[in-house]
Backbone as CSV, one residue per row, in Angstrom:
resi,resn,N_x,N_y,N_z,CA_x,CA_y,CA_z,C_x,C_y,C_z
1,UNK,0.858,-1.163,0.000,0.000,0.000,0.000,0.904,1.224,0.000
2,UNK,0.652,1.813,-0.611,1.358,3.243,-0.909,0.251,4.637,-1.083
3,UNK,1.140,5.747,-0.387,-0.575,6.660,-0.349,0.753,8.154,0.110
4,UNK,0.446,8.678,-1.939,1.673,10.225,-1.663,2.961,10.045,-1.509
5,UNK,3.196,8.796,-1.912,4.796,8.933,-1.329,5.609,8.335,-2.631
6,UNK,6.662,8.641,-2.723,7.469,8.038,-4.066,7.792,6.844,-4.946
7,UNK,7.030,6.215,-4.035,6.922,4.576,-4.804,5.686,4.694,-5.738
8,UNK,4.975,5.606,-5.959,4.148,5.665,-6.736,4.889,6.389,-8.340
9,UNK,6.089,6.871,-8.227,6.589,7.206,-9.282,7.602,6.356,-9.620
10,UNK,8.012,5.581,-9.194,9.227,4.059,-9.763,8.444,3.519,-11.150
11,UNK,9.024,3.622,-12.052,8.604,2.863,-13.511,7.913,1.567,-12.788
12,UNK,8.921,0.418,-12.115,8.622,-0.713,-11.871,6.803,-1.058,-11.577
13,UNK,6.517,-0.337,-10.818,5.067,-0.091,-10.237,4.112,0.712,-11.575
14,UNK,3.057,-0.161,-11.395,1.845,0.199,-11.742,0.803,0.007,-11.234
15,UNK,0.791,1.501,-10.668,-0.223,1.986,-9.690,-1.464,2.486,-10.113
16,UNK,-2.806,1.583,-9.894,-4.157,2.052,-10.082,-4.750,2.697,-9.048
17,UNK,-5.550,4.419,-9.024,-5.693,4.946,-8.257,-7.191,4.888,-8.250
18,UNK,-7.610,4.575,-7.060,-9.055,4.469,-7.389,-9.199,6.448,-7.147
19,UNK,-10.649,6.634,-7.852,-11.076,7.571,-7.930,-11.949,8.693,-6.572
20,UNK,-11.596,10.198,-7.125,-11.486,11.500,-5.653,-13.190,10.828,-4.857
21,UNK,-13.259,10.291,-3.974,-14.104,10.710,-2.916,-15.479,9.208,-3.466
22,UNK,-14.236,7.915,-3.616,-14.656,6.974,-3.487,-13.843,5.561,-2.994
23,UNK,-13.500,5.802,-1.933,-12.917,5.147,-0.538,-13.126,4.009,-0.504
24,UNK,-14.907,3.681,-1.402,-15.127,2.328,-1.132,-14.955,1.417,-1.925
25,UNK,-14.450,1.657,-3.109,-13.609,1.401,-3.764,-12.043,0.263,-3.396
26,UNK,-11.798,0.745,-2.311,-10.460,0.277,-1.658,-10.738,-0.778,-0.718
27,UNK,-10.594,-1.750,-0.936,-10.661,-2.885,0.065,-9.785,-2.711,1.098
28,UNK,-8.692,-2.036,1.118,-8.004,-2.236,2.242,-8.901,-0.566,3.405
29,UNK,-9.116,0.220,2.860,-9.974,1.278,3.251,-11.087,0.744,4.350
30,UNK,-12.156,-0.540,3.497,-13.142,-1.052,3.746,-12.768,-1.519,4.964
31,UNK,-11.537,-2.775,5.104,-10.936,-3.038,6.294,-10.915,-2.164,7.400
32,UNK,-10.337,-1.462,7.274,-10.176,-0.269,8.150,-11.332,0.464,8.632
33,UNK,-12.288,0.132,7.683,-13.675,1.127,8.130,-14.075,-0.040,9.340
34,UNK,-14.012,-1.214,9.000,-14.582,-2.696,9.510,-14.218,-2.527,11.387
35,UNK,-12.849,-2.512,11.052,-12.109,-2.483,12.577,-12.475,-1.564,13.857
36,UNK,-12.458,0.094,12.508,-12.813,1.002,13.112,-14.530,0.788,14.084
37,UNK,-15.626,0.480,13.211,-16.683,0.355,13.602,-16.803,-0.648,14.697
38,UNK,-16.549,-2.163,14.151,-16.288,-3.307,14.756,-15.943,-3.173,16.171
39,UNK,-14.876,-2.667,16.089,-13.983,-2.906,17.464,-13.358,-1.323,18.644
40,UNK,-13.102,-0.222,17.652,-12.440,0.782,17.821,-13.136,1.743,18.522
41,UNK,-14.374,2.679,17.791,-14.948,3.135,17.765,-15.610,3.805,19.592
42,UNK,-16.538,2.559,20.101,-16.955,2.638,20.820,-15.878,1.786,22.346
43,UNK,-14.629,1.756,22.299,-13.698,1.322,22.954,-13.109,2.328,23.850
44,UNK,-12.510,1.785,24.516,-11.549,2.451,25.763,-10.719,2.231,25.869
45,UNK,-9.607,2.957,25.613,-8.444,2.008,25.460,-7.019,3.084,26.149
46,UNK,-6.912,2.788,27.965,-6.409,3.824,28.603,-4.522,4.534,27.844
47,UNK,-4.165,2.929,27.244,-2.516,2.874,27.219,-2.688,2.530,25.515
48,UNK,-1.159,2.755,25.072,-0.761,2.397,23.533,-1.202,1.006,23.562
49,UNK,-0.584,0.278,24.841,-0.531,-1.116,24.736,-2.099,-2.065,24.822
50,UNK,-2.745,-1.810,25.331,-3.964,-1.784,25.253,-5.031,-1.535,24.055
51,UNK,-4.581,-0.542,23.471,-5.282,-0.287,21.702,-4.449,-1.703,20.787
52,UNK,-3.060,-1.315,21.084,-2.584,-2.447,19.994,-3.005,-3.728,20.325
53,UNK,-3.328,-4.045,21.657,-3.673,-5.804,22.033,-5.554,-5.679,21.442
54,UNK,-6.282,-4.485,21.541,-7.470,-4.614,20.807,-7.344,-4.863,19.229
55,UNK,-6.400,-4.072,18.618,-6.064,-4.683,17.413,-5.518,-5.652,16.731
56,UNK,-4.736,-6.242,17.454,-4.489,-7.411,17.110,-5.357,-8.817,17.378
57,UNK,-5.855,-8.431,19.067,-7.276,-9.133,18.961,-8.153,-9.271,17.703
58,UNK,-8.852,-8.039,17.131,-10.021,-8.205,15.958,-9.275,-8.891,14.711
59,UNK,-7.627,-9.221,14.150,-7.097,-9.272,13.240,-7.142,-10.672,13.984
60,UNK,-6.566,-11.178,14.696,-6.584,-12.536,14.833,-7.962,-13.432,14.431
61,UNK,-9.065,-12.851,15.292,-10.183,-13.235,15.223,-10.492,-12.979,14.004
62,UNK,-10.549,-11.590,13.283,-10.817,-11.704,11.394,-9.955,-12.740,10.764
63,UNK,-9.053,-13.423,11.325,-8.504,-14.504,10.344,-8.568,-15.857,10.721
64,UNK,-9.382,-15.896,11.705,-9.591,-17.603,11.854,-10.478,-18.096,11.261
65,UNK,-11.450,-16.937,10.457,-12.462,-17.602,9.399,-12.041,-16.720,8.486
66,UNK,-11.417,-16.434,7.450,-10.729,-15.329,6.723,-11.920,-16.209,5.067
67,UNK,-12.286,-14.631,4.679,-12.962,-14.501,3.362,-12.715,-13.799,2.445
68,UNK,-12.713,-14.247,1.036,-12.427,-13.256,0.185,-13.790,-12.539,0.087
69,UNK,-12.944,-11.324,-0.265,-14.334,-9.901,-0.561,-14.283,-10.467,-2.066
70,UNK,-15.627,-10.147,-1.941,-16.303,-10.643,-3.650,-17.246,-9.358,-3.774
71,UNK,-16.970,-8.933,-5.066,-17.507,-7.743,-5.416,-18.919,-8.138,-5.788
72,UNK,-20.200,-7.560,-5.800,-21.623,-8.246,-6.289,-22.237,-6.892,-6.617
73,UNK,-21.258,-5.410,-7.116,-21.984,-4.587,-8.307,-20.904,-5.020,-9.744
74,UNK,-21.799,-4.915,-10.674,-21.346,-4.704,-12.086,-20.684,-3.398,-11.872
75,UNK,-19.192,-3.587,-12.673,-18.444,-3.041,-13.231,-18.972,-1.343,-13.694
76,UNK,-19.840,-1.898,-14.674,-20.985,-0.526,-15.335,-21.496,-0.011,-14.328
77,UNK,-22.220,-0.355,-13.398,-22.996,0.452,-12.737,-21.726,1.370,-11.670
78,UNK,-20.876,0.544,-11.088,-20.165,1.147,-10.325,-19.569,2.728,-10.827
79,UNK,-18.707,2.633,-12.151,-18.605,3.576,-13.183,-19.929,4.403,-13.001
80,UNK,-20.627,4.291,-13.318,-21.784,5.421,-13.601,-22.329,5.958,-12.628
81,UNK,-22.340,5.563,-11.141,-22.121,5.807,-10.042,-20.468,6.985,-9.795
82,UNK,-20.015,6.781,-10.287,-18.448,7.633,-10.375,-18.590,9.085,-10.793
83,UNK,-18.836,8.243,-11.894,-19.225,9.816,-13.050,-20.290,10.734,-12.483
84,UNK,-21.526,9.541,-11.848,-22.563,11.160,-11.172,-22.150,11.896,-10.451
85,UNK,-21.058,10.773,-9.073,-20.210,11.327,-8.257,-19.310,12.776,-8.504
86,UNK,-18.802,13.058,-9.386,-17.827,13.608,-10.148,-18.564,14.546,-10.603
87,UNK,-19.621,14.392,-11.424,-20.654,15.638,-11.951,-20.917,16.507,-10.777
88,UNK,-21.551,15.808,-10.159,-21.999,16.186,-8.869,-20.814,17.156,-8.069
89,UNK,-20.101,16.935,-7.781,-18.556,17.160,-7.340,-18.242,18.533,-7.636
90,UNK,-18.570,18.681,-9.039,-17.806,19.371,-10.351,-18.873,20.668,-10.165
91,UNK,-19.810,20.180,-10.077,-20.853,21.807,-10.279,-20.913,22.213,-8.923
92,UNK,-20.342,22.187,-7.882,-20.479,22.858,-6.531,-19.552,23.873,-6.194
């Protein structure tokens, strides 16, 4: 994962950017939204050490039944969803 920083300009890499002010797009984003809600959110967590043992808690437990994300919109619709996004965006 790379985000602004110079590995996005190395020839070697080819980097697909998903598009401005669609997050959900990003599976690893989605993750992060997951944890946040899941576990984070409504937590207490007095010390560093304490947040990181909650996080590693929900990551352990997300991988003892581990699933692939399977996408279930068409391609097209997602796109056209983008573009309204973007229209929308564009005239404000």
């Amino acid at each position: 994962m790379c985000d602004n920083y110079a590995t996005q300009k190395r020839p070697r890499f080819h980097v697909h950017f998903t598009p401005t002010s669609a997050s959900w797009l990003d599976v690893v984003e989605r993750f992060f939204r997951d944890i946040t809600v899941q576990r984070l959110r409504r937590g207490v967590f007095p010390s560093v050490l304490q947040l990181t043992a909650a996080i590693d808690d929900y990551v352990a437990h997300h991988n003892e039944n581990p699933k692939p994300f399977i996408w279930t919109a068409k391609a097209r619709d997602i796109l056209q969803k983008v573009v309204r996004a973007n229209r929308s965006l564009s005239s404000k």
